[in-house]
VOGU-3710 file (C-alpha; in Angstrom, 3 decimals, decimal comma):
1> xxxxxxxxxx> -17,943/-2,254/12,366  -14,999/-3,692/14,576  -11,558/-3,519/12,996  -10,338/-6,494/11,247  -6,938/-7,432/11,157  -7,203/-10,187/8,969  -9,231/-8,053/6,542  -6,869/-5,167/6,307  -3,563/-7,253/5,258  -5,777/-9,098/2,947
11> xxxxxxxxxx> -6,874/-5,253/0,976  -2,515/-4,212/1,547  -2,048/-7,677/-0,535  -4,497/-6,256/-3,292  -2,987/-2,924/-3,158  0,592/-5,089/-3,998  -1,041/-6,761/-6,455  -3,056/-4,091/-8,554  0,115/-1,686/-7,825  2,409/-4,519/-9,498
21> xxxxxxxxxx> 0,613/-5,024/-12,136  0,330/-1,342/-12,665  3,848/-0,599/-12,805  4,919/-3,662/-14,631  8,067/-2,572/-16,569  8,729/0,798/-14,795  9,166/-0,774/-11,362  10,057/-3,721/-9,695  7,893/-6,431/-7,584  10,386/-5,364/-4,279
31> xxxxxxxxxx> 9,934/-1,718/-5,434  6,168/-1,988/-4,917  6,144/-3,961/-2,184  8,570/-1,450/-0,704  6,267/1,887/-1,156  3,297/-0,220/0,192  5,224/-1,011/3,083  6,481/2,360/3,485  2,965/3,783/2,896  1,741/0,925/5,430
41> xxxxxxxxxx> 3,769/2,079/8,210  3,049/6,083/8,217  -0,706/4,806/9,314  0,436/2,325/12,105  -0,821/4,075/15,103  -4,095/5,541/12,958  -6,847/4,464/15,151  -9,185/4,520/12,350  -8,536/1,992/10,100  -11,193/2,140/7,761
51> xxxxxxxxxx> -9,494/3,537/4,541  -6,051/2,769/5,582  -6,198/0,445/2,556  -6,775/3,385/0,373  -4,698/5,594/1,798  -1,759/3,326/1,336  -2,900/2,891/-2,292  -2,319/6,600/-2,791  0,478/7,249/-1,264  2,465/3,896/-2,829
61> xxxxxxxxx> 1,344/5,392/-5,959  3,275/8,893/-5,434  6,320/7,164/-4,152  6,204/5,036/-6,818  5,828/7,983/-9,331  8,126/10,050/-6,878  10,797/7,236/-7,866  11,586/8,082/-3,847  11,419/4,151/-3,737
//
């Protein structure tokens, strides 16, 4: 399956969303966005991007847990 652009900023947005709701009252909507984005970038030059989505989900999570955000 050819990478889709499109597709993969559309699953980051979920990850935001599930990861806000998540950590309502612990962390903040900028705090989350801020570990995905952080995640998000470690994978930039990944030239498999099939679980990039997932990946990011993990490793916002442990930054987010890490309070490293």
């Amino acid at each position: 399956m050819a990478y889709d652009e499109r597709l993969e900023r559309e699953a980051i947005q979920d990850v935001v969303t599930r990861l806000v709701a998540r950590f309502t009252g612990t962390r903040s909507a900028e705090q989350v966005e801020a570990a995905v984005r952080t995640a998000y970038d470690r994978f930039a030059t990944s030239p498999v991007r099939d679980f990039i989505p997932v990946l990011v989900e993990h490793d916002s999570k442990e930054l987010l847990r890490g309070g490293t955000v």
